[in-house]
C-alpha positions as a Markdown table, in Angstrom:
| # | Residue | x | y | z |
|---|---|---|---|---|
| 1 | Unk | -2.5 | 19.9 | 6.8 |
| 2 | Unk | -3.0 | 16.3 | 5.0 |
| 3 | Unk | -0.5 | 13.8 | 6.2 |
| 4 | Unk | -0.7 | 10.0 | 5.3 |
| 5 | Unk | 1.4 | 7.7 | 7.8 |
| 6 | Unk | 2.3 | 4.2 | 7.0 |
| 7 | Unk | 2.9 | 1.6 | 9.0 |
| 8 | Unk | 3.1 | -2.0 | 9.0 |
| 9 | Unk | 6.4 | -2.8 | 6.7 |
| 10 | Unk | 9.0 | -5.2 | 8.1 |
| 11 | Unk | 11.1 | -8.4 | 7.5 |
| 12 | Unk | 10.1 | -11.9 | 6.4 |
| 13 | Unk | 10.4 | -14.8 | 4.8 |
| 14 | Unk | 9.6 | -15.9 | 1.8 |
| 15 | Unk | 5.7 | -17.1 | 1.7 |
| 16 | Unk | 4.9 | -14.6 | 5.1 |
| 17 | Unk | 2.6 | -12.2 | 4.9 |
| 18 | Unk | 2.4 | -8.7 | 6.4 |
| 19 | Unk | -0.4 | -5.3 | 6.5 |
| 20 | Unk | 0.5 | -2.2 | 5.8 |
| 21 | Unk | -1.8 | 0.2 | 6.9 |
| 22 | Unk | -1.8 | 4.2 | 5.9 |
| 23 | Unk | -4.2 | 6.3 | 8.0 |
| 24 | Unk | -5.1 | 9.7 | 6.6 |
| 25 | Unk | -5.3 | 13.0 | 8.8 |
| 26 | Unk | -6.1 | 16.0 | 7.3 |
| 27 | Unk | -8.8 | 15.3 | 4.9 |
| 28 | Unk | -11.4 | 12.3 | 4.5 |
| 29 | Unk | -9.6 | 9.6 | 2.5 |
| 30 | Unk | -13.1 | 7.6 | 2.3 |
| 31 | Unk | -13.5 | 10.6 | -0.6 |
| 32 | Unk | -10.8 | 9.3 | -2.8 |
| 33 | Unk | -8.8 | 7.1 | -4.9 |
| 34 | Unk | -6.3 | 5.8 | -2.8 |
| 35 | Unk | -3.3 | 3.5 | -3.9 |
| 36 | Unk | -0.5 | 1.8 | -2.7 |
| 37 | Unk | 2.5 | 2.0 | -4.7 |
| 38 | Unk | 6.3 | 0.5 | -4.2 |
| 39 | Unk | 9.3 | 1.3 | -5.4 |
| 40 | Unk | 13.1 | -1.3 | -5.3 |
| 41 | Unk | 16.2 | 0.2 | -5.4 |
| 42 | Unk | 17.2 | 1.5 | -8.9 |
| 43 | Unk | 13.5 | 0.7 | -9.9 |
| 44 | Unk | 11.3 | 3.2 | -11.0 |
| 45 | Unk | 8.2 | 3.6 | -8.6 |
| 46 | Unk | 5.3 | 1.1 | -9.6 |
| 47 | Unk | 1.7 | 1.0 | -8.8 |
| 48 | Unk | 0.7 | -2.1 | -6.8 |
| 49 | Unk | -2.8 | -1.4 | -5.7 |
| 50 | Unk | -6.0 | 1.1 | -6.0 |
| 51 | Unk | -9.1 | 1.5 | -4.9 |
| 52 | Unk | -12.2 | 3.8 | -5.2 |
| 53 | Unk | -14.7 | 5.0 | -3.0 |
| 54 | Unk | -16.9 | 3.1 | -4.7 |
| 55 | Unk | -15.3 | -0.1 | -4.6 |
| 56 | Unk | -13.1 | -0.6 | -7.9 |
| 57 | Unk | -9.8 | -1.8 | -7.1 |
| 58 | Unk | -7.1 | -2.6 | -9.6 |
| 59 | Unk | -4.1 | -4.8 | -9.2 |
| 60 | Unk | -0.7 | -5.2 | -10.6 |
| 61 | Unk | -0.6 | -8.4 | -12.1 |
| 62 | Unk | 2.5 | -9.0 | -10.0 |
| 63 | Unk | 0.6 | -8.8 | -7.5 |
| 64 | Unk | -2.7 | -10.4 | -8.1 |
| 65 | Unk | -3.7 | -13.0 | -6.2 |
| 66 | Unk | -1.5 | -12.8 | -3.0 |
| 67 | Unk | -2.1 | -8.7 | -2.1 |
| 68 | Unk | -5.4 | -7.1 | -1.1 |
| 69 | Unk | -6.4 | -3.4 | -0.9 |
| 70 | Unk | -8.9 | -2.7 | 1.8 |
| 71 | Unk | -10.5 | 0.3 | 3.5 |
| 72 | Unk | -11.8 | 1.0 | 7.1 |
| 73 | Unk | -13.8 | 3.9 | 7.0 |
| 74 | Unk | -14.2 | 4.5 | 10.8 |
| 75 | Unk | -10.4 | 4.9 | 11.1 |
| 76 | Unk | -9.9 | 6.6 | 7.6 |
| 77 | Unk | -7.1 | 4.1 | 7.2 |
| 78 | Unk | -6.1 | 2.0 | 4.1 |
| 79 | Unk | -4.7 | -1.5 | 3.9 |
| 80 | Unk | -2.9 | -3.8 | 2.3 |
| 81 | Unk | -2.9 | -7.2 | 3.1 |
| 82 | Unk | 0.4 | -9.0 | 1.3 |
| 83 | Unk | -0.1 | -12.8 | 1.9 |
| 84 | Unk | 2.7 | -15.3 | 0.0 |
| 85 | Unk | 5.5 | -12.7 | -0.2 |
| 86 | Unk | 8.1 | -13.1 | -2.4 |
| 87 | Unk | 11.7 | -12.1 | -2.6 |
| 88 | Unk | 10.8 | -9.7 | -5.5 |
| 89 | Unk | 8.1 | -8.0 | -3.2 |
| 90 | Unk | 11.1 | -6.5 | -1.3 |
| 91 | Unk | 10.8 | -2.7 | -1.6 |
| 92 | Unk | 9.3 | 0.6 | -0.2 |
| 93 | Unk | 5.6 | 0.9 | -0.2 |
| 94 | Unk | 4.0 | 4.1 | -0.4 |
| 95 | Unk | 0.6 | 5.1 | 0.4 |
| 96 | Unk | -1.0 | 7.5 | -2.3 |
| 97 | Unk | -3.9 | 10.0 | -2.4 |
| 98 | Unk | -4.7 | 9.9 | -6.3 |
| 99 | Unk | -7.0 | 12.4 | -6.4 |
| 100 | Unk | -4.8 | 14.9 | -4.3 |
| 101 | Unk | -1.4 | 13.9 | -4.9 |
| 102 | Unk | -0.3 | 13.2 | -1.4 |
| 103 | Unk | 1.9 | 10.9 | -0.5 |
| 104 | Unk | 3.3 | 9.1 | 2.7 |
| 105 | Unk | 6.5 | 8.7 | 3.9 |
| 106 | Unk | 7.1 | 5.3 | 3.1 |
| 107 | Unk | 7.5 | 2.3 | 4.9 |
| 108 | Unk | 10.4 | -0.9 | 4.1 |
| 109 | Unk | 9.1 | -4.1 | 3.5 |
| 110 | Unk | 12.1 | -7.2 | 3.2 |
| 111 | Unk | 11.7 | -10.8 | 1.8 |
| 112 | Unk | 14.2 | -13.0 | 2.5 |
| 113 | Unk | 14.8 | -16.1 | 0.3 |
């Protein structure tokens, strides 16, 4: 059974920074395409960040800049480093498996002004 489990979401201020990690079980995420997508209330769900097992990552350009999509392959976890968060950052971040079409549960990230 493939589960992804985030982690890592929170409140803070304006300019903080947080890391949500998503660590794979199940399946070898070092395989695929993995993203990290967000979605604010009475938004439609919105691709932040990917990346491929070969290195490619693409950025929102909301985004680009301040996040960073990273990879540790001995813990077959994903990251996302969010550095200079703004109040528009404020939303629920899931973890994706592209390839597979798995998702994670979600975790809530909060910028205050």
């Amino acid at each position: 059974q493939v589960q992804l489990v985030e982690s890592g979401g929170g409140l803070v201020q304006a300019g903080g920074s947080l890391r949500l990690s998503c660590t794979t079980s199940g399946v070898m995420s070092n395989l695929f395409k993995m993203g990290w997508y967000r979605q604010a209330p009475g938004k439609q769900r919105e691709l932040v960040a990917n990346d491929t097992p070969y290195g490619t990552t693409n950025y929102a350009d909301s985004v680009k800049g301040r996040f960073t999509i990273s990879r540790d392959y001995a813990k077959n976890t994903v990251y996302l480093q969010m550095d200079n968060l703004k109040p528009e950052d404020t939303a629920v971040y899931y973890c994706h498996n592209l390839d597979l079409g798995y998702w994670g549960q979600g975790t809530q990230v909060t910028v205050s002004s």
